[in-house]
C-alpha positions in Angstrom: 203.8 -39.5 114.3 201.9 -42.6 114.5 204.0 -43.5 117.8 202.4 -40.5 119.0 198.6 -40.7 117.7 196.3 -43.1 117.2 194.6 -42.9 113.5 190.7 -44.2 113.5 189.3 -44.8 110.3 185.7 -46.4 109.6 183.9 -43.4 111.6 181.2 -42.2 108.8 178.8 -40.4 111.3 175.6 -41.9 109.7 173.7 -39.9 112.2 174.7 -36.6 111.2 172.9 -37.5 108.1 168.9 -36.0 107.3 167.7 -39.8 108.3 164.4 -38.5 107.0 164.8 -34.9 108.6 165.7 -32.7 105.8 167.9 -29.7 106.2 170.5 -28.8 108.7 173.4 -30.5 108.3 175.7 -28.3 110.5 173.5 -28.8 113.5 173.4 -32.5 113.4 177.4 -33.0 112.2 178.1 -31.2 115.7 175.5 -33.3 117.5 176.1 -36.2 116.8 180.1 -36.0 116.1 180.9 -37.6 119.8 176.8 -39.2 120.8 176.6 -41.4 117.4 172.9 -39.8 117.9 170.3 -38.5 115.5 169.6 -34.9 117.5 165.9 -34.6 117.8 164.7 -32.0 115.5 163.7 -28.9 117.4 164.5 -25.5 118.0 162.8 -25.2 121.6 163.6 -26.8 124.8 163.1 -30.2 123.8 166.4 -30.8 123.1 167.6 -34.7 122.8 170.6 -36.4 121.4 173.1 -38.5 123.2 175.6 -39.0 125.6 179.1 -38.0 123.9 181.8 -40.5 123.9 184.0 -38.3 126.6 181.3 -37.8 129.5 181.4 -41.7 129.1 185.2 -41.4 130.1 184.4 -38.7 132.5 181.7 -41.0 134.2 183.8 -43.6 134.3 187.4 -42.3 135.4 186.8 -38.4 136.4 186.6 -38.9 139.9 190.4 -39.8 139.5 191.6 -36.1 138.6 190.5 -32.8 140.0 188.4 -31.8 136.8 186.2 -35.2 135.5 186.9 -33.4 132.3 187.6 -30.2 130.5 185.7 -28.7 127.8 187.3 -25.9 125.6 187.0 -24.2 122.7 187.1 -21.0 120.3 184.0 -20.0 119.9 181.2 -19.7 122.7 178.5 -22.3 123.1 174.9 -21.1 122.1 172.7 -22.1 124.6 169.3 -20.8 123.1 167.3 -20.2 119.8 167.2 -21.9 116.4 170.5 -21.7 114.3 169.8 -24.1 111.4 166.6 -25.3 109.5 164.8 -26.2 112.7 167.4 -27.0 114.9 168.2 -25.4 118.3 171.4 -23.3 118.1 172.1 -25.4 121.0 173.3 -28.5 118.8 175.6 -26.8 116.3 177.5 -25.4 119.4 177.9 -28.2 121.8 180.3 -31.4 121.0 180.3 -32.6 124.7 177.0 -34.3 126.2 177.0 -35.4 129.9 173.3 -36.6 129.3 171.0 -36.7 126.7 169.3 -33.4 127.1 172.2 -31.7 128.8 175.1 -29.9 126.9 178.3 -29.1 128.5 179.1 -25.8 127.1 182.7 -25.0 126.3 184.9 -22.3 128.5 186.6 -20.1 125.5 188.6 -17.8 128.2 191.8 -18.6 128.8 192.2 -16.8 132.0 189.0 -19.0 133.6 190.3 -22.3 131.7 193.5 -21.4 133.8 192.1 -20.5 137.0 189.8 -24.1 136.9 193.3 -25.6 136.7 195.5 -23.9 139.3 193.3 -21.4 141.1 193.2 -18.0 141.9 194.6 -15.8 145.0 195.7 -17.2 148.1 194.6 -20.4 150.2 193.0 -17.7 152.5 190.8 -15.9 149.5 190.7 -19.6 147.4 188.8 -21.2 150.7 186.6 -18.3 152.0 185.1 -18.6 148.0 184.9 -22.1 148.5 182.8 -21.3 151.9 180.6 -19.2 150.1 180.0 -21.8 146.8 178.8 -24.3 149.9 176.6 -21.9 151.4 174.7 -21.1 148.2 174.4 -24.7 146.9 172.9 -25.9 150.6 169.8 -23.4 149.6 169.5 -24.2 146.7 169.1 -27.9 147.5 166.1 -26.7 150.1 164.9 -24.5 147.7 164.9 -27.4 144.9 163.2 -29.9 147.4 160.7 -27.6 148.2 159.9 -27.0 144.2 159.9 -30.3 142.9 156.7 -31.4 144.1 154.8 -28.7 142.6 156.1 -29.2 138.7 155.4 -31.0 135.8 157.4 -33.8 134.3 159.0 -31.9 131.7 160.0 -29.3 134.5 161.0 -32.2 136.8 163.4 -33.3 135.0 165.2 -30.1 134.1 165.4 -29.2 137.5 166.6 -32.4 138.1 169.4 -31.9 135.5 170.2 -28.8 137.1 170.3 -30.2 140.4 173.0 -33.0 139.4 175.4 -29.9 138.1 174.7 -28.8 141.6 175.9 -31.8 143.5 178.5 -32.0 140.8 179.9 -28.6 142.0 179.7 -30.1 145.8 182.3 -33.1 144.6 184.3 -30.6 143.0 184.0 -28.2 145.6 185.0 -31.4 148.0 188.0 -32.4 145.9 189.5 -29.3 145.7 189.7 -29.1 149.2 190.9 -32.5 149.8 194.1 -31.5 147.3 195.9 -28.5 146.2 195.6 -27.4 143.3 198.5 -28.6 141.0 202.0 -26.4 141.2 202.4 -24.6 138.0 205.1 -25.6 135.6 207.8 -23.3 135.9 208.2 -20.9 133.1 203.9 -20.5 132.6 201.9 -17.7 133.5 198.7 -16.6 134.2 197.1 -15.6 130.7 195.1 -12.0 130.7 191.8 -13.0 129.2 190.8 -13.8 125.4 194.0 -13.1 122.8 192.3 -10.8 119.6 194.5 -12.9 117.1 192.5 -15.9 116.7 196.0 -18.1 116.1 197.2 -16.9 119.8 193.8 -18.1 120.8 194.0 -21.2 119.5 197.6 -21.9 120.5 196.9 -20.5 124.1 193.6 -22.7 124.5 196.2 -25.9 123.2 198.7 -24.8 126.0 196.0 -25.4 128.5 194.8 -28.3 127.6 198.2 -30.3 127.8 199.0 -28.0 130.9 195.6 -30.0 132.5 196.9 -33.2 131.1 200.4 -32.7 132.2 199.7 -32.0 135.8 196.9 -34.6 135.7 194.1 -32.0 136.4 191.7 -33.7 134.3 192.3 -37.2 131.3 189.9 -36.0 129.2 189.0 -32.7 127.1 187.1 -31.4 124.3 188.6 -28.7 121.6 186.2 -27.2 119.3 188.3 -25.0 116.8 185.0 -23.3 115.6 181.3 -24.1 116.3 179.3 -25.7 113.3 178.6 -23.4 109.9 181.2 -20.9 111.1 182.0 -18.0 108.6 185.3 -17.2 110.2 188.0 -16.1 107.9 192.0 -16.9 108.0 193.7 -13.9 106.4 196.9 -14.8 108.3 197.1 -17.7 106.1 196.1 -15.8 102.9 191.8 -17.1 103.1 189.6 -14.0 103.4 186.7 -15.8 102.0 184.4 -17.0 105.3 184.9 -21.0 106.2 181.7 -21.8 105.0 180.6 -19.9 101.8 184.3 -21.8 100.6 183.1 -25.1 101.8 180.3 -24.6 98.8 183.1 -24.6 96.5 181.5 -26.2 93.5 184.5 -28.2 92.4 185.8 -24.6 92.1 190.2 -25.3 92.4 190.8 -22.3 93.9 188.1 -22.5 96.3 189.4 -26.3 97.1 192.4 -25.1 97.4 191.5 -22.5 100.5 189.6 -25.0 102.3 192.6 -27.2 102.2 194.9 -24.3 103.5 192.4 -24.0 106.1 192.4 -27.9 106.9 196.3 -27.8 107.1 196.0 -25.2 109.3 193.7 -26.3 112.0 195.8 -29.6 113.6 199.2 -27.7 112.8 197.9 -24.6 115.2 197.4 -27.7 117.9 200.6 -29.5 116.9 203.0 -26.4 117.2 201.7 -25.6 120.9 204.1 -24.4 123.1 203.9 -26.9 126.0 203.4 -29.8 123.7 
């Protein structure tokens, strides 16, 4: 195993701690997991934490693979409203950080994480889409030009966020036409859209991330299992009680003991991936 893995130790995130700002520890433990960051303290727009460890990768090394990175997970990313003691739902949500202020939400359907990777239809239908992408983001750009000089500085700079995604998509958009799209493995297919068992989801989700590593689509990735204070519950493994009223155990053994079934659980649902 340790051949395989690399163990780090010493990683106390300090800045998932209150630091001064009281309640909502689920919110900042997400935030900060991959920034290092104290997250501002806000439920509005004024989001602010840090740049996560793996857009640092992604800035540095993306432009080597299709995909600069790949971010995945089971649960959808909240992109709005207040979740936890004053913090946007945004935080407790959102692992990766390609800025700042700017979240990169995770994809939680299998059937669009596959068609990132390897496409969908023919060249014919693959590049007339493609065509069209091109057409929208040129007005947008004279749209966004035109805009600009009439907003505030708040506004400036989220329209300037969103303008960045927008020249992202033109790279991507660039890329993709300057290489196929990897060949699929043989033996894999297309998967239908989001499994109802939440183990097949997870297993599926861990097939397509070392699919995308495998056919060097993308060298870096994000998996959240679940986002921050989830209540799911694992009665295929005997734990009906929800994640997080057990994780208030009060030294209770039996509770401890259901929290630890869950913890064995969650790497050996990555480690028993099919592809791996």
């Amino acid at each position: 195993m340790t051949k395989d893995f690399s163990i780090l130790s010493g990683l106390t995130a300090d800045k998932a701690r209150a630091n001064g700002d009281g309640g909502g520890d689920h919110a900042r433990a997400m935030a900060a997991y991959l920034t290092g960051a104290q997250p501002r303290k806000t439920d509005g727009a004024n989001i602010k934490v840090g740049v996560s460890v793996d857009q640092i990768a992604a800035a540095r090394m993306g432009d080597r693979t299709r995909l600069a990175s790949l971010e995945v997970g089971a649960d959808s990313s909240k992109m709005a409203g207040g979740c936890d003691s004053g913090y946007s739902c945004i935080y407790e949500s959102n692992m990766s950080w390609r800025s700042s202020t700017q979240p990169m939400p995770k994809e939680v359907s299998p059937k669009l994480i596959f068609e990132r990777l390897f496409g969908s239809g023919n060249d014919l239908e693959r590049a007339r889409r493609d065509a069209e992408r091109k057409s929208v983001l040129d007005a947008v750009r004279d749209d966004f030009r035109e805009l600009n000089v009439r907003l505030g500085a708040d506004d400036q700079r989220k329209l300037d966020e969103y303008f960045t995604a927008v020249r992202e998509m033109e790279q991507r958009i660039a890329r993709a036409g300057a290489s196929n799209a990897p060949k699929l493995p043989a033996g894999v297919k297309a998967p239908a859209g989001i499994p109802q068992s939440y183990e097949e989801h997870l297993r599926l989700l861990a097939d397509l991330v070392v699919l995308a590593f495998q056919t060097d689509t993308t060298r870096i990735s994000t998996f959240v299992f679940a986002n921050e204070g989830s209540n799911r519950s694992y009665p295929f493994i005997n734990v009906r009680e929800g994640h997080h009223s057990l994780s208030h155990h009060g030294n209770d053994p039996a509770k401890m003991a259901k929290i630890q079934d869950i913890n064995v659980f969650t790497p050996r649902s990555w480690l028993t991936s099919s592809t791996a």
